[in-house]
N, C-alpha and C positions, 0 to 999 in steps of 0.2 A: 876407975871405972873399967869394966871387960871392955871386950872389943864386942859382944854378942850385943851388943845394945843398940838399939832402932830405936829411932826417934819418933814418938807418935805421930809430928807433923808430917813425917814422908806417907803419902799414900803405899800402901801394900797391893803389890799387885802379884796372884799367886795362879797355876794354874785355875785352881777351883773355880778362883772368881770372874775369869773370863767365859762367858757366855755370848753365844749366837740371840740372834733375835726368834729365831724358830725354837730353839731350847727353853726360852722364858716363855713363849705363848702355847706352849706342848708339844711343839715336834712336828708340825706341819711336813710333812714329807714333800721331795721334789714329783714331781709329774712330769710325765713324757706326754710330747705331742699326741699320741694316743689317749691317753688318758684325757687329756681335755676336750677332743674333741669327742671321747664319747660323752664325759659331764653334758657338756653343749648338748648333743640329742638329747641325752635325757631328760634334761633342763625341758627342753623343746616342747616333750611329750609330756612332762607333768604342767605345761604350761598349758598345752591344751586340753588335757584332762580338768583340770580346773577348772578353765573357763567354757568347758561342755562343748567344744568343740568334736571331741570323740569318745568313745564309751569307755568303761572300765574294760573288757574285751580289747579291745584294737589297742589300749593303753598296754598292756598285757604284750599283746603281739609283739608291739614297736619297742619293748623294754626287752623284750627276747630276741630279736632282730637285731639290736643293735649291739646288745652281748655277744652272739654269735662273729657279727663282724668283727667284734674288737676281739674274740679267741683267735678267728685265723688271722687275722693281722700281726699279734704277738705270736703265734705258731712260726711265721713266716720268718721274723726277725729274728726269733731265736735258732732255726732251721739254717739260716744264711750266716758265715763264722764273719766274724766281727771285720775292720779292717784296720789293720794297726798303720801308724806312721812309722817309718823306716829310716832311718837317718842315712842319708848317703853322705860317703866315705870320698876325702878330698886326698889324691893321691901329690906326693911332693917332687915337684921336678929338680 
C-alpha cells in the first residue's frame, strides 16, 4: 500500500472546510459603536411612525437628522490619525 493513503475514518480537516459562523449565515459584517447607535434611532423613528406618533414629514426629518449626525461623526474619526500601541524598549543593565 502507498503511503498517500488516508483512512476514511480520520475526519478531513481542510482550509476550505473551516468556516466562521458569519460566513454560513451570509456575512453579517462587524458594526462600530456608531453604526448601532444610529440603527437604534432609527429603530426609534420607524417605531413611532408606525405607531402614528409622528407624520411621514417629521419621519423624513428625524431619518435626515440622524444621517447627518452619523456623517460628521465618521468625518471626525477619520480626520483624527488613528493611535497605535507603541511597544516600549527595556534597556539592559
Amino acid at each position: 500500500m502507498s503511503e498517500d493513503y488516508e483512512d476514511e475514518s480520520e475526519p478531513q480537516t481542510q482550509a476550505e472546510d473551516v468556516r466562521t459562523e458569519d460566513e454560513d449565515e451570509g456575512g453579517v459584517p462587524a458594526m462600530s459603536l456608531q453604526d448601532i447607535e444610529l440603527l437604534t434611532k432609527n429603530t426609534e423613528v420607524w417605531h413611532n411612525l408606525i405607531s402614528g406618533k409622528i407624520s411621514l414629514e417629521e419621519a423624513k426629518k428625524e431619518f435626515e437628522d440622524n444621517n447627518s449626525i452619523f456623517e460628521n461623526k465618521t468625518e471626525k474619526s477619520k480626520a483624527r490619525p488613528s493611535k497605535r500601541k507603541v511597544a516600549k524598549k527595556t534597556k539592559k543593565t
